[in-house]
VOPA-192402 format. One record per atom (N, C-alpha, C): residue number from 0; residue in three letters; chain; atom name; x, y, z. Coordinates in nm, 2 decimals. Layout:
# residues N
<r resi="NUM" resn="ALA" chain="A" name="CA" x="X" y="Y" z="Z"/>
...
# end
This chain:
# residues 74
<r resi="0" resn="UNK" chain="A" name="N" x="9.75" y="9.90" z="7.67"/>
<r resi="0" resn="UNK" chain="A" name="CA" x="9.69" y="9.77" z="7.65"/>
<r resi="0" resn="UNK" chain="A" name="C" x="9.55" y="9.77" z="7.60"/>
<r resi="1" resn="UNK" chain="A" name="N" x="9.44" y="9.85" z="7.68"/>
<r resi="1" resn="UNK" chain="A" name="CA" x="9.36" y="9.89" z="7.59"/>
<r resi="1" resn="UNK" chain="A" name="C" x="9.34" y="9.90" z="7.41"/>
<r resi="2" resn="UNK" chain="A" name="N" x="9.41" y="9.94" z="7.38"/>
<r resi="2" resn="UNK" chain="A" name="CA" x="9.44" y="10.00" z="7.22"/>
<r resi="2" resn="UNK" chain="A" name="C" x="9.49" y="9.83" z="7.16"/>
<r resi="3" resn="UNK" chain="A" name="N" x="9.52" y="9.77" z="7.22"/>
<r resi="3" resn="UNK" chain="A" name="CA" x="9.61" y="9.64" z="7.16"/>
<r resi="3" resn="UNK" chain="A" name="C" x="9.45" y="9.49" z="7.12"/>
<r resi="4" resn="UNK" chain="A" name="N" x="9.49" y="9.45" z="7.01"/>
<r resi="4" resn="UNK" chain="A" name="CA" x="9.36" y="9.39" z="6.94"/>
<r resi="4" resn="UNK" chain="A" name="C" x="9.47" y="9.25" z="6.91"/>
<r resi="5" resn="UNK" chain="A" name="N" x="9.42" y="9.16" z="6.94"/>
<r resi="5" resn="UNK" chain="A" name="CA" x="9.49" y="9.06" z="6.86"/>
<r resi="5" resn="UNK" chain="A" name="C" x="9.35" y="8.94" z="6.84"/>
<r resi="6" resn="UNK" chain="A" name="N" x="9.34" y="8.96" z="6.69"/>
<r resi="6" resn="UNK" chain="A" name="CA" x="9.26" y="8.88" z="6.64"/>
<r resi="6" resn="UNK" chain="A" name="C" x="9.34" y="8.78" z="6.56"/>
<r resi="7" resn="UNK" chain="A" name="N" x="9.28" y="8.63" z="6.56"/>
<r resi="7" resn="UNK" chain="A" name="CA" x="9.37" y="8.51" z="6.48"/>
<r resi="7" resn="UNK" chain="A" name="C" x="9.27" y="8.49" z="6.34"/>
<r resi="8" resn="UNK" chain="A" name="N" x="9.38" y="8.52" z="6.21"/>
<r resi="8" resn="UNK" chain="A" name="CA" x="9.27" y="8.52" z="6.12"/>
<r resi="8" resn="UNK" chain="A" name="C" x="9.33" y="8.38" z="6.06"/>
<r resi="9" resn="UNK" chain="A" name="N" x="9.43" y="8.31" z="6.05"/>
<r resi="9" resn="UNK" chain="A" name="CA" x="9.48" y="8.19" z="5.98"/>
<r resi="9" resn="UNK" chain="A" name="C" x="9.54" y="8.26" z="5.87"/>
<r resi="10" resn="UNK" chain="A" name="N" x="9.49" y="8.22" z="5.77"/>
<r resi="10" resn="UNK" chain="A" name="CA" x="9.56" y="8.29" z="5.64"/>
<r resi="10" resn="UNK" chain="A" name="C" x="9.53" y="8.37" z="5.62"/>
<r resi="11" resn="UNK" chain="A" name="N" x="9.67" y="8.40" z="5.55"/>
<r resi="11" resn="UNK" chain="A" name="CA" x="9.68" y="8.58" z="5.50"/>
<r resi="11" resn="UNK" chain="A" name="C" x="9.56" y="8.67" z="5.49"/>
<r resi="12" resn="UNK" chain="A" name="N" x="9.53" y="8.58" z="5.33"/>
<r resi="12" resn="UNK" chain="A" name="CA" x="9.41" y="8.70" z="5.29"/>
<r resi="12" resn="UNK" chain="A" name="C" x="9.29" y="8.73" z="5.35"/>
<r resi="13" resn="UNK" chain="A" name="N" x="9.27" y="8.61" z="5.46"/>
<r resi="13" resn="UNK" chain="A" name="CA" x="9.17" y="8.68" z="5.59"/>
<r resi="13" resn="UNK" chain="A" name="C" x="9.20" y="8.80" z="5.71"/>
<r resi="14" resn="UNK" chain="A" name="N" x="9.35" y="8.83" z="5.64"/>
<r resi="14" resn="UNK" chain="A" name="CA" x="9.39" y="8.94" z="5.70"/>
<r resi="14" resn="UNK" chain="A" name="C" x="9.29" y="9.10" z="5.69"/>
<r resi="15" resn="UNK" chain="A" name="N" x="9.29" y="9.09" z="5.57"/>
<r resi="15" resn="UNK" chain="A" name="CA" x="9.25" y="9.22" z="5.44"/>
<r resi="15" resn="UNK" chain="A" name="C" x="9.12" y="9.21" z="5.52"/>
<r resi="16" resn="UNK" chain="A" name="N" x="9.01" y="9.20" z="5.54"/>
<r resi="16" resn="UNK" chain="A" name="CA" x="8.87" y="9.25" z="5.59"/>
<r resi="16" resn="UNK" chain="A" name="C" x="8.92" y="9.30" z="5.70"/>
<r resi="17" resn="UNK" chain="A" name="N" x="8.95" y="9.21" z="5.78"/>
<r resi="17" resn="UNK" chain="A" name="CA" x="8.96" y="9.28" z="5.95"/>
<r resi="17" resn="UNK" chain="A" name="C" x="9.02" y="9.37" z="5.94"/>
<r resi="18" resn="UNK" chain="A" name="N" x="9.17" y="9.40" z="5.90"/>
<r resi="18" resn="UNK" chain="A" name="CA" x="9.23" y="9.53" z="5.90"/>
<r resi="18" resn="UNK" chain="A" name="C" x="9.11" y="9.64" z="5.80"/>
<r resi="19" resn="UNK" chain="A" name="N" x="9.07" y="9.61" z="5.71"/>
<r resi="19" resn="UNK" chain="A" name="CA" x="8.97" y="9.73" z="5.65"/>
<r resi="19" resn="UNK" chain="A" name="C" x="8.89" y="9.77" z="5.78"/>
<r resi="20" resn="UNK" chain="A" name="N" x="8.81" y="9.66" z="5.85"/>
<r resi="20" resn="UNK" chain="A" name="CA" x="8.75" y="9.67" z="5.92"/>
<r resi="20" resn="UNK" chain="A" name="C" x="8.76" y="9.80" z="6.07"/>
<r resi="21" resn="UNK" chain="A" name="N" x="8.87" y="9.74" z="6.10"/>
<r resi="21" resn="UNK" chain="A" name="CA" x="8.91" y="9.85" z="6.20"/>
<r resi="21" resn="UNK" chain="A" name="C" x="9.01" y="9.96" z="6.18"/>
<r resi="22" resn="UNK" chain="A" name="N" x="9.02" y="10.03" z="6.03"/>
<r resi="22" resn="UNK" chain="A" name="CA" x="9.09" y="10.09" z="5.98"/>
<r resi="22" resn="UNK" chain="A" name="C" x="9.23" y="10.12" z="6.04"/>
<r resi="23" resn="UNK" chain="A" name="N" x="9.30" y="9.98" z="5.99"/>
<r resi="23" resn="UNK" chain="A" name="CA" x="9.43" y="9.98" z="6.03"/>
<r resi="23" resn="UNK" chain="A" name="C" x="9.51" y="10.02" z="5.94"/>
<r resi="24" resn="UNK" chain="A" name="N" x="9.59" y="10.21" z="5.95"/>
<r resi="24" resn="UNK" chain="A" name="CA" x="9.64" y="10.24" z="5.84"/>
<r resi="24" resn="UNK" chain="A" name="C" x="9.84" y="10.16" z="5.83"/>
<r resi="25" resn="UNK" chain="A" name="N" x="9.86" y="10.11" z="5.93"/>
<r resi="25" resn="UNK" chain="A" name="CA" x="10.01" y="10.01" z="5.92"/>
<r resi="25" resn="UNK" chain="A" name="C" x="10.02" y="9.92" z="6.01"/>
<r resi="26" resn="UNK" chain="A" name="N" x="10.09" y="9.79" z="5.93"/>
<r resi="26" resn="UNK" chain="A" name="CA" x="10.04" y="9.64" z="5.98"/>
<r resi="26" resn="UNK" chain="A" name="C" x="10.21" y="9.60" z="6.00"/>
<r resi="27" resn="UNK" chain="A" name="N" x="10.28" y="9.54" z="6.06"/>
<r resi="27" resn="UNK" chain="A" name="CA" x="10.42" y="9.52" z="6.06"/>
<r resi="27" resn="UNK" chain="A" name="C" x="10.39" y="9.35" z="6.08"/>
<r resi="28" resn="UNK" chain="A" name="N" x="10.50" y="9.36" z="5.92"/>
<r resi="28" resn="UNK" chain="A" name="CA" x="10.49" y="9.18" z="5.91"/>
<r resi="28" resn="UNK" chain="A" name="C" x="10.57" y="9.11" z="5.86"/>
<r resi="29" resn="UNK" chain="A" name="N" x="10.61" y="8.98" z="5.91"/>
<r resi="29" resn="UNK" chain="A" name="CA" x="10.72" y="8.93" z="5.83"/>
<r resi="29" resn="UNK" chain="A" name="C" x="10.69" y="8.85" z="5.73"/>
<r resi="30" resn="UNK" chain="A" name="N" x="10.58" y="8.82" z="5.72"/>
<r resi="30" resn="UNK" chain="A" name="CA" x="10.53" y="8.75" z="5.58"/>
<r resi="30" resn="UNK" chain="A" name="C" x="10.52" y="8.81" z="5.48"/>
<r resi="31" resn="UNK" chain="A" name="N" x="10.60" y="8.77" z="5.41"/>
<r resi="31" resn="UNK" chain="A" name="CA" x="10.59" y="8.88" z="5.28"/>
<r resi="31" resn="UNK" chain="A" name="C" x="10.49" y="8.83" z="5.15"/>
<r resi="32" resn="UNK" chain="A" name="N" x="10.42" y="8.76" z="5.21"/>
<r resi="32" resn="UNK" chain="A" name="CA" x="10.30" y="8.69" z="5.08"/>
<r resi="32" resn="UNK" chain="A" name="C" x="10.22" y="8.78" z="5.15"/>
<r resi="33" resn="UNK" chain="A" name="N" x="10.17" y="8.81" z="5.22"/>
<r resi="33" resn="UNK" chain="A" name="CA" x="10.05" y="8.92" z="5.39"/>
<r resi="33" resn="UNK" chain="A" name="C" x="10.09" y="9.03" z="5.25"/>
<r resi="34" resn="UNK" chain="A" name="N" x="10.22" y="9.13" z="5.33"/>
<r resi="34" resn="UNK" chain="A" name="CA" x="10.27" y="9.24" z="5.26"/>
<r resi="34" resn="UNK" chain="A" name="C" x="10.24" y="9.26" z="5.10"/>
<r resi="35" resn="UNK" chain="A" name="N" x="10.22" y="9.14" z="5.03"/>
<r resi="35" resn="UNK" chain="A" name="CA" x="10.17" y="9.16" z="4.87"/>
<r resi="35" resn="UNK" chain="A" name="C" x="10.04" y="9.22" z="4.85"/>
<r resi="36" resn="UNK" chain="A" name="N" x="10.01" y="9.15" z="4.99"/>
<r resi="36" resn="UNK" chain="A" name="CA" x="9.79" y="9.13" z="4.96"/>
<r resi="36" resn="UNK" chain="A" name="C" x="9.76" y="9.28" z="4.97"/>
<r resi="37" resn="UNK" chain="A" name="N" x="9.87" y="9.31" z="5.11"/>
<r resi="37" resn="UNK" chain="A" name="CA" x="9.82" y="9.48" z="5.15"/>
<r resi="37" resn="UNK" chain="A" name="C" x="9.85" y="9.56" z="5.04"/>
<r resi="38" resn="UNK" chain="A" name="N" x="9.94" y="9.55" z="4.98"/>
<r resi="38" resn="UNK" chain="A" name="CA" x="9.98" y="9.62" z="4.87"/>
<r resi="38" resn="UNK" chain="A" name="C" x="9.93" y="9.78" z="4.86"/>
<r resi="39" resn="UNK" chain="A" name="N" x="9.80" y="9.74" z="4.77"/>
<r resi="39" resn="UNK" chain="A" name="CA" x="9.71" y="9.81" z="4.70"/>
<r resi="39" resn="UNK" chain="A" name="C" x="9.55" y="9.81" z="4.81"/>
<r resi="40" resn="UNK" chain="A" name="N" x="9.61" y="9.79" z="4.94"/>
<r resi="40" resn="UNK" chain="A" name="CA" x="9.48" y="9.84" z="5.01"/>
<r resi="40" resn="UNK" chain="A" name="C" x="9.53" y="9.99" z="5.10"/>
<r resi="41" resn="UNK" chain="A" name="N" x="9.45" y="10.03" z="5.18"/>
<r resi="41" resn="UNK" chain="A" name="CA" x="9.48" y="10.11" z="5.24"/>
<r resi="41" resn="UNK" chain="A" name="C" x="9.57" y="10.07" z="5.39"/>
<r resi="42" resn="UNK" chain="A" name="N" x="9.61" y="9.99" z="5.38"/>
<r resi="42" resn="UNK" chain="A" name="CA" x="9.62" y="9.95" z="5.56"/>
<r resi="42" resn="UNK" chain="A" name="C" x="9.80" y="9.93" z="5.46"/>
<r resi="43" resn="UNK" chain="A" name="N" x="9.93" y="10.04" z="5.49"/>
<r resi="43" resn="UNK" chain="A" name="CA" x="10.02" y="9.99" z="5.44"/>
<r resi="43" resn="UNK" chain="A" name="C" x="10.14" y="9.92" z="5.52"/>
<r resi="44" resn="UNK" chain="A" name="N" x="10.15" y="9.78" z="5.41"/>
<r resi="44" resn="UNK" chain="A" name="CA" x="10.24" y="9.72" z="5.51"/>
<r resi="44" resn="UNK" chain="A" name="C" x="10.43" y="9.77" z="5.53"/>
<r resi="45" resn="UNK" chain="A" name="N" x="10.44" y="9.68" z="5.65"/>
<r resi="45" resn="UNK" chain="A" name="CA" x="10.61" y="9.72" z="5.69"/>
<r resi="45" resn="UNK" chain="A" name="C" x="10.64" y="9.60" z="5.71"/>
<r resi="46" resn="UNK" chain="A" name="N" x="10.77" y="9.55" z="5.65"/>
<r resi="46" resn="UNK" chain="A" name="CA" x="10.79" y="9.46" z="5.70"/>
<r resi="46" resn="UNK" chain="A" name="C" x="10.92" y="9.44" z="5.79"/>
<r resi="47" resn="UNK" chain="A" name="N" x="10.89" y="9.34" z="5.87"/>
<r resi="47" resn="UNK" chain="A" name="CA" x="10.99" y="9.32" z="5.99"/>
<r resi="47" resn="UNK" chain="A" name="C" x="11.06" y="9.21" z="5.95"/>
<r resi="48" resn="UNK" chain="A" name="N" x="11.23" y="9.27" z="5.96"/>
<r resi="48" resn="UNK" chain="A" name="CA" x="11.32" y="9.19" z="5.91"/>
<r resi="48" resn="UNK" chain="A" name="C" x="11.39" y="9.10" z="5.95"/>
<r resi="49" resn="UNK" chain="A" name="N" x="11.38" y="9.01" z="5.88"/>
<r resi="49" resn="UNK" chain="A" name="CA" x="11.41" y="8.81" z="5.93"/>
<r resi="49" resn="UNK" chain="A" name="C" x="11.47" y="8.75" z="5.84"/>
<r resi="50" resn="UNK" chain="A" name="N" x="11.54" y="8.66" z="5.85"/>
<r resi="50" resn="UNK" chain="A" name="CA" x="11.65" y="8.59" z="5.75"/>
<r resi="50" resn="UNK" chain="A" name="C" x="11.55" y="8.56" z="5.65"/>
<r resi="51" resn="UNK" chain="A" name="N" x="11.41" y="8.55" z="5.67"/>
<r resi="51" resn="UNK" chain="A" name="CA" x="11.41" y="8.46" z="5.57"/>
<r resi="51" resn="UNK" chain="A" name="C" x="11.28" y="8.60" z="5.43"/>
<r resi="52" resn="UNK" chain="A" name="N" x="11.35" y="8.74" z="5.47"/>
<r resi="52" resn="UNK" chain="A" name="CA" x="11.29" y="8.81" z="5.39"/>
<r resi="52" resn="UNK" chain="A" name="C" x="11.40" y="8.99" z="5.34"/>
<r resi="53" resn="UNK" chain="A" name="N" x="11.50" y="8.91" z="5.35"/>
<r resi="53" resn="UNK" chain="A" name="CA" x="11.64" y="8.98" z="5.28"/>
<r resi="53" resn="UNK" chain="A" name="C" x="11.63" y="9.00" z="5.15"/>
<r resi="54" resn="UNK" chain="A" name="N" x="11.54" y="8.98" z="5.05"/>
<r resi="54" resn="UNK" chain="A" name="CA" x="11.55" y="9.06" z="4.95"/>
<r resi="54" resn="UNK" chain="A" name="C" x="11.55" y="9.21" z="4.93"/>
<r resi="55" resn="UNK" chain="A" name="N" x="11.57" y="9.23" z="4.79"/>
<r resi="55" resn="UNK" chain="A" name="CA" x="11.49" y="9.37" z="4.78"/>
<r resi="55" resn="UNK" chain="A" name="C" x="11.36" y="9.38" z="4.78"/>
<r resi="56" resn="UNK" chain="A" name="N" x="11.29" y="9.49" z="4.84"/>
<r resi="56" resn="UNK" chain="A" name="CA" x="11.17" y="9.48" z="4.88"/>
<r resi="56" resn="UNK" chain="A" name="C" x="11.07" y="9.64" z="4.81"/>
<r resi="57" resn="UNK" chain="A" name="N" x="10.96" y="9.65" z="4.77"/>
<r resi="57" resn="UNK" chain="A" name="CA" x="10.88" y="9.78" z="4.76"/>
<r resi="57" resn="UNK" chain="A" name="C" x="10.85" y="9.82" z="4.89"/>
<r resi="58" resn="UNK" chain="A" name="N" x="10.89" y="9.74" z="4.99"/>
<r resi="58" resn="UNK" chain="A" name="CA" x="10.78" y="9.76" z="5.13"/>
<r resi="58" resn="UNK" chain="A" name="C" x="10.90" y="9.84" z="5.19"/>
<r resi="59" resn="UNK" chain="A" name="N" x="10.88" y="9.98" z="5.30"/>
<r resi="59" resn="UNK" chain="A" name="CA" x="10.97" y="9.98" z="5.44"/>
<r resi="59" resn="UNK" chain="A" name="C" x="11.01" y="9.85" z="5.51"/>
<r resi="60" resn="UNK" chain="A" name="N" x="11.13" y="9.81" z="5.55"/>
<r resi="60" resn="UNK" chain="A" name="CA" x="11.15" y="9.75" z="5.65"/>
<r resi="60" resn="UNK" chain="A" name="C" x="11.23" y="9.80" z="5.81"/>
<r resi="61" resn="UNK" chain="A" name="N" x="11.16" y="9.74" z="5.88"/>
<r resi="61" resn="UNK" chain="A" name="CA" x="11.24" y="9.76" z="6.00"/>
<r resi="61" resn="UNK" chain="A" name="C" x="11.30" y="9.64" z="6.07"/>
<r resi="62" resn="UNK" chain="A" name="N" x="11.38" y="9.68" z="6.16"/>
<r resi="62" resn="UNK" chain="A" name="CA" x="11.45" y="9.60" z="6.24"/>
<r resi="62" resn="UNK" chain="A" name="C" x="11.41" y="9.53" z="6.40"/>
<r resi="63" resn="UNK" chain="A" name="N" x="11.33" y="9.68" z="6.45"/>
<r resi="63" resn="UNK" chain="A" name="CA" x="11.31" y="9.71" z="6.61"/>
<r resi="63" resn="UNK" chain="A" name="C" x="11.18" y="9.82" z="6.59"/>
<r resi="64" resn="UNK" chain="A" name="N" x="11.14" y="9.77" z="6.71"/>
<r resi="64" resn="UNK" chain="A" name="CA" x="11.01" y="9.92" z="6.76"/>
<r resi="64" resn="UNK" chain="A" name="C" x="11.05" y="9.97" z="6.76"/>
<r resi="65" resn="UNK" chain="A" name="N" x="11.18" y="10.13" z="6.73"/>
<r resi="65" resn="UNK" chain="A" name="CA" x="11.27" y="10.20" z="6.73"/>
<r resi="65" resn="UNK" chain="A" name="C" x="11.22" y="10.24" z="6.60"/>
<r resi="66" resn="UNK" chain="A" name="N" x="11.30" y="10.17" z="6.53"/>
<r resi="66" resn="UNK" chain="A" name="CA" x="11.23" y="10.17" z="6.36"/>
<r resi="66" resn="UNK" chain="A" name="C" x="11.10" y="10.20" z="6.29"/>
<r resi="67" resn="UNK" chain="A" name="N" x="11.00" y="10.16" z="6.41"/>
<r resi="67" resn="UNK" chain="A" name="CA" x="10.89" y="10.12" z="6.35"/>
<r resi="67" resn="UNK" chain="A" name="C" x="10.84" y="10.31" z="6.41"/>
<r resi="68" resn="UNK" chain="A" name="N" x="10.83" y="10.30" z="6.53"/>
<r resi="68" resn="UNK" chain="A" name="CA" x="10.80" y="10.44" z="6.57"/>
<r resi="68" resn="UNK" chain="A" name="C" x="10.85" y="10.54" z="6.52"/>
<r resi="69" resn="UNK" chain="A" name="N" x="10.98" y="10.53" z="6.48"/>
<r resi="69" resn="UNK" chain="A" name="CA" x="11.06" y="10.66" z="6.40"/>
<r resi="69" resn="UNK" chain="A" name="C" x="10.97" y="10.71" z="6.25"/>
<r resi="70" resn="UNK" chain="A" name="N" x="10.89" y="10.57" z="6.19"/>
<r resi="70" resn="UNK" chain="A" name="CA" x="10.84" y="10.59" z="6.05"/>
<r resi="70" resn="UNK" chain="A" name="C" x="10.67" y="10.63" z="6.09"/>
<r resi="71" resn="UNK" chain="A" name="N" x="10.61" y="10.63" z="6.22"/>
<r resi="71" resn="UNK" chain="A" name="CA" x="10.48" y="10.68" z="6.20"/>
<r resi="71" resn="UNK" chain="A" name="C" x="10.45" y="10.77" z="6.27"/>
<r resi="72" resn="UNK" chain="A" name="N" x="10.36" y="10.89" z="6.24"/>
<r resi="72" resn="UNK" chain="A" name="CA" x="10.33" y="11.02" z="6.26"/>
<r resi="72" resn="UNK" chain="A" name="C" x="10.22" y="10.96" z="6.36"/>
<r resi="73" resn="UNK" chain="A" name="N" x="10.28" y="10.95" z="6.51"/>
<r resi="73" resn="UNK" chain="A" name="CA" x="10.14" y="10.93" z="6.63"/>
<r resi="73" resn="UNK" chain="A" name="C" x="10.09" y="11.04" z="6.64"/>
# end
């Protein structure tokens, strides 16, 4: 719980400082307009999969924190 941060930024692209900020290198998200912005920053996104982002995707997706832990080197 310590380690856990939840800051409310509103939109997206007020995402991108804060995560620079606290060098957040993976963000898990179901917005996939978020997931565009991170793109081309350092903080890389994952997205978490929801009916309403079934395309094909450039991003990892996961399903479960199963998923998500199996893809990052703690």
């Amino acid at each position: 719980p310590a380690s856990i941060r939840i800051i409310a930024t509103g939109a997206s692209q007020e995402k991108i400082p804060v995560l620079k900020h606290l060098k957040v290198r993976y963000f898990v998200e179901d917005l996939l307009d978020t997931c565009f912005l991170l793109e081309n920053t350092s903080t890389t996104p994952i997205v978490f999969n929801h009916p309403w982002n079934q395309k094909l995707l450039p991003f990892h997706t996961v399903a479960s924190w199963k998923d998500i832990a199996s893809m990052i080197n703690w």
